[in-house]
PAVEXDREN-271288 format. One line per field, with one value per residue (C-alpha): residue number from 1; residue in one letter; y, x, z. Coordinates in steps of 0.25 Angstrom, whole numbers, plus 5000, padded with zeros to 4 digits. Each point is the difference from the previous one (the first is absolute). Example, Ala and Ser with C-alpha at 12.3 -4.5 7.8 and 13.67 -1.06 7.14 Angstrom:
<nodes>
num c(1	2)
residuo c(A	S)
yy c(4982	5014)
xx c(5049	5006)
zz c(5031	4998)
</nodes>
This chain:
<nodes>
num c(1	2	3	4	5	6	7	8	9	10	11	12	13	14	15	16	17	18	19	20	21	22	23	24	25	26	27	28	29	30	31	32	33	34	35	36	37	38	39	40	41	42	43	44	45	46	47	48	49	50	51	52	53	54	55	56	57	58	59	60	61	62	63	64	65	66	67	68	69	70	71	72	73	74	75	76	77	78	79	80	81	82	83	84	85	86	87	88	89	90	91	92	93	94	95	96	97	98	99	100	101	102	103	104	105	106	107	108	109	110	111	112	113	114	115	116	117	118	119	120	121	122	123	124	125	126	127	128	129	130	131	132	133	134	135	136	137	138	139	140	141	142	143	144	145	146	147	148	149	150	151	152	153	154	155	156	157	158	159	160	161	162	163	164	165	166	167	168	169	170	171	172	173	174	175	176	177	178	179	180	181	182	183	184	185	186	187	188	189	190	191	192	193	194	195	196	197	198	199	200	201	202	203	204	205	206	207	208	209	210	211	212	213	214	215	216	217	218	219	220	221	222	223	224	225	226	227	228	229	230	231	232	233	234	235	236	237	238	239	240	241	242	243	244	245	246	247	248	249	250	251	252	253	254	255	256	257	258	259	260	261	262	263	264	265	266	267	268	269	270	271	272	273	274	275	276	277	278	279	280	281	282	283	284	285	286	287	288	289	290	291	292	293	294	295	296	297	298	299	300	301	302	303	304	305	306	307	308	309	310	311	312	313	314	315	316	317	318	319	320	321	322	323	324	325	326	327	328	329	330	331	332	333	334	335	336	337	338	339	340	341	342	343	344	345	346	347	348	349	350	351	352	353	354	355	356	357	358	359	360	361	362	363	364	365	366	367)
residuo c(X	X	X	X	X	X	X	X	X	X	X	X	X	X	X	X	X	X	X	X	X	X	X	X	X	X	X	X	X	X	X	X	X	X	X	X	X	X	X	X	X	X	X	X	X	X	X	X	X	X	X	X	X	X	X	X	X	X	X	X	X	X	X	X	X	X	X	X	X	X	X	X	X	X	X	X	X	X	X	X	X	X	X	X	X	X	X	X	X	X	X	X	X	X	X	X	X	X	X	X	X	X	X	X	X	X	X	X	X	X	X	X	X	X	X	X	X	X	X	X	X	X	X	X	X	X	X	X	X	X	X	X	X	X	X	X	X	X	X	X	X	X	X	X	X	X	X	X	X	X	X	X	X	X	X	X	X	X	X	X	X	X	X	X	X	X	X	X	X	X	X	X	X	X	X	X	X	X	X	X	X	X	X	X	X	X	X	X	X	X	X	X	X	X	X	X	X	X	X	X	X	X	X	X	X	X	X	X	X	X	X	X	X	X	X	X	X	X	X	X	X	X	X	X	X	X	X	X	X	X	X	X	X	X	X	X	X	X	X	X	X	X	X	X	X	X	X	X	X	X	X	X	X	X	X	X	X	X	X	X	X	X	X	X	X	X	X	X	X	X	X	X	X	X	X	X	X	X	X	X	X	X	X	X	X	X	X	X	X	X	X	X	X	X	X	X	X	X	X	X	X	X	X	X	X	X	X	X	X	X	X	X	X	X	X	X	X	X	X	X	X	X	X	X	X	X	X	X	X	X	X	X	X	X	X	X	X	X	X	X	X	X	X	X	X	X	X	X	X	X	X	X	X	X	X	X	X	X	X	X	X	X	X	X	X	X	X)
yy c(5000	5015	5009	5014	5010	5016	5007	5014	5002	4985	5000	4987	5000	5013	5001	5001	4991	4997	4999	4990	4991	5002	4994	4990	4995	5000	4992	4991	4999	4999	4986	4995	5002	5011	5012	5013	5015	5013	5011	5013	5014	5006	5003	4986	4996	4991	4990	4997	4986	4994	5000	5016	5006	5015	5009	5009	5009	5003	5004	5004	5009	4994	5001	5000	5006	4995	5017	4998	4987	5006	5012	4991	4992	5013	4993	4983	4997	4996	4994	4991	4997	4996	4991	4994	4997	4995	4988	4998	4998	4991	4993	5003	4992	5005	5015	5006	5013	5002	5012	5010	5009	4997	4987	5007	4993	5011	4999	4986	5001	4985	4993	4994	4986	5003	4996	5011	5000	5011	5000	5007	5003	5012	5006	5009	5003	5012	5003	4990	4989	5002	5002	4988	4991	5005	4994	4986	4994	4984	5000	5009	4995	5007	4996	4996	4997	5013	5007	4993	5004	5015	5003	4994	5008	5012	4995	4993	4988	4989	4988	4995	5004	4987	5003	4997	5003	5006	4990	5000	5005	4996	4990	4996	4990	5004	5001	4988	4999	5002	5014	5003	5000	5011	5009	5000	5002	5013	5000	5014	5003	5003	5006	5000	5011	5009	5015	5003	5006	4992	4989	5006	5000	5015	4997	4988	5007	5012	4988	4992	4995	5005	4986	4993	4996	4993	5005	5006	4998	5007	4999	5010	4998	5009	4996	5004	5008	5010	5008	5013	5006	4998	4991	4988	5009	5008	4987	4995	5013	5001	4985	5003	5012	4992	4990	5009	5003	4985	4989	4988	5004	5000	5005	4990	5005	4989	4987	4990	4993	4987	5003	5003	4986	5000	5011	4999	4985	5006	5009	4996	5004	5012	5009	5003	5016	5005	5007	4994	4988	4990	4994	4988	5003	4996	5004	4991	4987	5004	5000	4987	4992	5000	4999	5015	5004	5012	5010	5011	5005	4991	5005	4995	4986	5003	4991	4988	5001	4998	4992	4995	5004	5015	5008	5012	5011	5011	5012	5008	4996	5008	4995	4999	4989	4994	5001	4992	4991	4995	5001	4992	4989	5002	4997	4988	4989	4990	5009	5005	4988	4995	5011	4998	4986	5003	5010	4992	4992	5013	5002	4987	5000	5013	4995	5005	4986	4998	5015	4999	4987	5008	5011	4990	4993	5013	5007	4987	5001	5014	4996)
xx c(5000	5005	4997	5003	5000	4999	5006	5006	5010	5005	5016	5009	5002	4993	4999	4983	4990	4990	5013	5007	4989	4997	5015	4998	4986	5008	5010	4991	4992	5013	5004	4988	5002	4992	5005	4999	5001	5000	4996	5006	5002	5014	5012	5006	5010	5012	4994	4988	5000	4991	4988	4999	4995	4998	4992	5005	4988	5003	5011	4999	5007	5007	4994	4986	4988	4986	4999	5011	4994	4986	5007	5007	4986	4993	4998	5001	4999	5014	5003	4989	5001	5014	4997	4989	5012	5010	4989	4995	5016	5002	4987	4997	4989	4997	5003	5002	4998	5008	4993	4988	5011	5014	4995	4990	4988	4990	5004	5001	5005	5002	4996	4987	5000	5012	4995	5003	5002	5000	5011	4995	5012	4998	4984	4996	4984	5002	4997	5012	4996	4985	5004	5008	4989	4991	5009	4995	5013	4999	5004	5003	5012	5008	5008	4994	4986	5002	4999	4990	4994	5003	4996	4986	4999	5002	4988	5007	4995	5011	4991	5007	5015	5010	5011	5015	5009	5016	5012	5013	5009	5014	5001	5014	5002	4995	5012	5003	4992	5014	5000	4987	5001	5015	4991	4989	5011	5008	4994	4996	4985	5000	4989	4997	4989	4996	5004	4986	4992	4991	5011	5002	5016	4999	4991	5007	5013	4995	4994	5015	4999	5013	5008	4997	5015	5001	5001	4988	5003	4990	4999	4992	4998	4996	4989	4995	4989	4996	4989	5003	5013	5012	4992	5012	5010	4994	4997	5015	5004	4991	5004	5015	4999	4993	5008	5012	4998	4998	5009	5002	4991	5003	4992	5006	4998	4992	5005	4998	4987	5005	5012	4985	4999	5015	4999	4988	5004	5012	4989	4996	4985	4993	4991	4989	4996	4990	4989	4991	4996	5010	4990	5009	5014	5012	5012	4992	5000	5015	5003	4992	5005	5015	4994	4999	4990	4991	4995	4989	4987	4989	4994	4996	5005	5013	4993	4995	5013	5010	4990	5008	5014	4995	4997	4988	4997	4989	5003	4992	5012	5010	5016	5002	4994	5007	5012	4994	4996	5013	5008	4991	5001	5014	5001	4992	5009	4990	4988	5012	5004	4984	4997	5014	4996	4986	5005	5005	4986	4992	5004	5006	4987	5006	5009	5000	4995	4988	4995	5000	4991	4990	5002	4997	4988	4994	5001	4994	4987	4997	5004)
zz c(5000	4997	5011	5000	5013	4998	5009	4995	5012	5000	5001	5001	5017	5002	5017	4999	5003	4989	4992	5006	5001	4985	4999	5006	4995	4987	5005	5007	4985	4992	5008	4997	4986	4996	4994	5009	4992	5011	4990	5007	4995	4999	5000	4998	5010	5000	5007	4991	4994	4987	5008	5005	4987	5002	4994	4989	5001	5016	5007	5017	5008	5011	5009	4995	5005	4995	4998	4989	4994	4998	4992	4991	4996	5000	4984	5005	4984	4998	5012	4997	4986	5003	5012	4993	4988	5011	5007	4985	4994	5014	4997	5014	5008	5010	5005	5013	5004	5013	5004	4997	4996	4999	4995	4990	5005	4998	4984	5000	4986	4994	4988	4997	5004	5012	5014	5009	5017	5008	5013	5012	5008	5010	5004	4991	4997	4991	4985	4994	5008	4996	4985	5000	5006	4990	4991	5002	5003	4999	5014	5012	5008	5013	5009	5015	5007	5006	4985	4998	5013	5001	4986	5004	5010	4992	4991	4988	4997	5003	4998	4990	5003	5000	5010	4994	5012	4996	4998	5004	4991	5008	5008	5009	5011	5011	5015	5008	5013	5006	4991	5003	5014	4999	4991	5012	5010	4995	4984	4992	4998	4986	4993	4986	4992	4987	5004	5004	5010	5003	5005	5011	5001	5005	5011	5005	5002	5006	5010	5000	5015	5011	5001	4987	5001	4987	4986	4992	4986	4989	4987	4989	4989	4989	4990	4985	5005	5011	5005	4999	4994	5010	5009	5001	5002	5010	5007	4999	5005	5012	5003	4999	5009	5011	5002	4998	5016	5003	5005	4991	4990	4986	4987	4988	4986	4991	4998	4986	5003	5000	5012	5008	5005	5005	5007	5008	5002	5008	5009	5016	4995	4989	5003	4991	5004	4988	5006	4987	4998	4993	4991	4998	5007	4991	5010	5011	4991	4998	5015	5003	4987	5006	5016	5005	5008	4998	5007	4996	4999	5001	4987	4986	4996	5011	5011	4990	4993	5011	5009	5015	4993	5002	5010	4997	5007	4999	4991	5012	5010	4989	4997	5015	5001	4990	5006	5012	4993	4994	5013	5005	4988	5002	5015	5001	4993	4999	4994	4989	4995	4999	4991	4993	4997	4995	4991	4989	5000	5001	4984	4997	4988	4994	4992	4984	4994	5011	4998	4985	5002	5008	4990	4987	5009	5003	4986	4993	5005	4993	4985)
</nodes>
């Protein structure tokens, strides 16, 4: 089967969420032998490979703003006659448009005869999801019961929605037991998030606890797209100056996507402080795949995703009880290594083949 993904601000290892679990769907779809196209606008990179196609007719700023994007389709007509070329050239199945607007869902441009998904990914009830449903994809898919949920609330109707959870794009062996139990002893926290406000890195370091007494260990991460003009940067710098007057804490500049896994496999626990909720929660499934606890706001899909290897609190008790809550983990040996040990089970299905399985039974139905 040829399946094709839309979504204008993919990049190969770009450090953002909807992204990287496009990646790896694709991965998970190619070892099954299917063939996989992400269709993105441009410029090209160095790192696209035979099955990035980018669009001639498009080219992004970087980083975007869905301002900017609704500027350059002011006329869609191009954009779509050239997409529709690149799925009918590829003989494309099935297409899938990421999102209602970076994935182009509310223009839903493919040829006749092509079945066509829409991917849900954050909530959004405005105009481009409404014109994208109106579309009549074949199928609806997002990414967690609580999508599913939430969206329901806000008066979409979800009956029909097939849940296809993220996969895991890189995977490493997991630390001894032995390993485990120095980390949890004298280990950095280390902390992994988009630049972006609503993750919550400010407010936990203006939070950071007297007597921590182990290394704090941040990583942002800059992405294709922002919200306002300058909005990453003044992130990074508000991060940076806080934990300027800190002891032991670091701010780290982005990292290739696949040293991620390494690097929170060598963490005591993560912290997961967005203040939104994580509608899926990538960096989590990271932390539990190589045996990391993780601590965080008991909201979204955080507390079904990390089940007993996390520990949640209530966005109402702020990042100080964050904090407490990993110094409590990290005290009590026993309840440490418990949750380490379920970690790797909580996500041992997220791998890239079981997901495009989920992904290929839920997409059938509709076509």
């Amino acid at each position: 089967m040829n399946i094709a993904f839309v979504l204008l601000t993919h990049n190969p290892d770009e450090p953002a969420g909807i992204e990287r679990s496009i990646a790896a769907l694709a991965a998970g779809l190619r070892e099954l032998g299917h063939r996989a196209l992400i269709v993105a606008a441009g410029p090209g990179t160095e790192g696209d490979d035979e099955d990035l196609v980018r669009l001639a007719s498009l080219t992004l700023p970087r980083p975007a703003l869905e301002a900017d994007l609704a500027s350059l389709l002011t006329d869609p007509g191009p954009v779509e006659d050239e997409l529709r070329w690149i799925l009918a050239g590829h003989r494309v199945d099935l297409v899938c448009w990421v999102d209602a607007v970076w994935g182009l869902g509310y223009l839903s441009p493919a040829p006749t005869g092509t079945a066509t998904a829409l991917m849900v990914h954050v909530p959004r009830t405005d105009a481009p999801l409404y014109q994208s449903l109106a579309r009549r994809p074949d199928r609806v898919l997002t990414v967690s019961r609580f999508m599913v949920e939430e969206l329901s609330r806000e008066g979409v109707d979800t009956s029909s929605w097939a849940v296809v959870p993220n996969a895991l794009l890189h995977t490493v062996a997991p630390p001894s037991p032995d390993e485990r139990e120095q980390l949890r002893a004298g280990g950095p926290v280390r902390i992994v998030a988009r630049a972006e406000p609503h993750k919550g890195i400010a407010e936990l370091l203006k939070a950071y606890p007297r007597g921590m007494d182990r290394p704090v260990q941040i990583m942002l991460a800059e992405a294709g797209f922002e919200y306002w003009p300058g909005m990453q940067n003044e992130v990074i710098a508000e991060c940076r100056a806080l934990a300027a007057s800190l002891p032991d804490v670091e701010i780290l500049p982005a990292m290739p996507w696949q040293q991620v896994p390494v690097f929170l496999s060598g963490a005591t626990a993560t912290v997961v402080a967005s203040t939104s909720p994580e509608t899926f929660g990538n960096v989590a499934a990271e932390a539990l795949s190589v045996g990391t606890p993780v601590v965080g706001y008991g909201l979204g899909h955080l507390p079904e995703l990390t089940g007993t290897a996390g520990r949640m609190t209530s966005l109402a008790d702020g990042p100080s009880a964050l904090w407490q809550a990993l110094t409590t983990l990290l005290e009590d040996r026993d309840a440490y290594h418990a949750a380490s040990n379920a970690s790797t089970r909580q996500v041992a299905a997220h791998t890239a083949t079981a997901v495009a399985e989920a992904f290929l039974a839920a997409v059938r139905p509709g076509w």
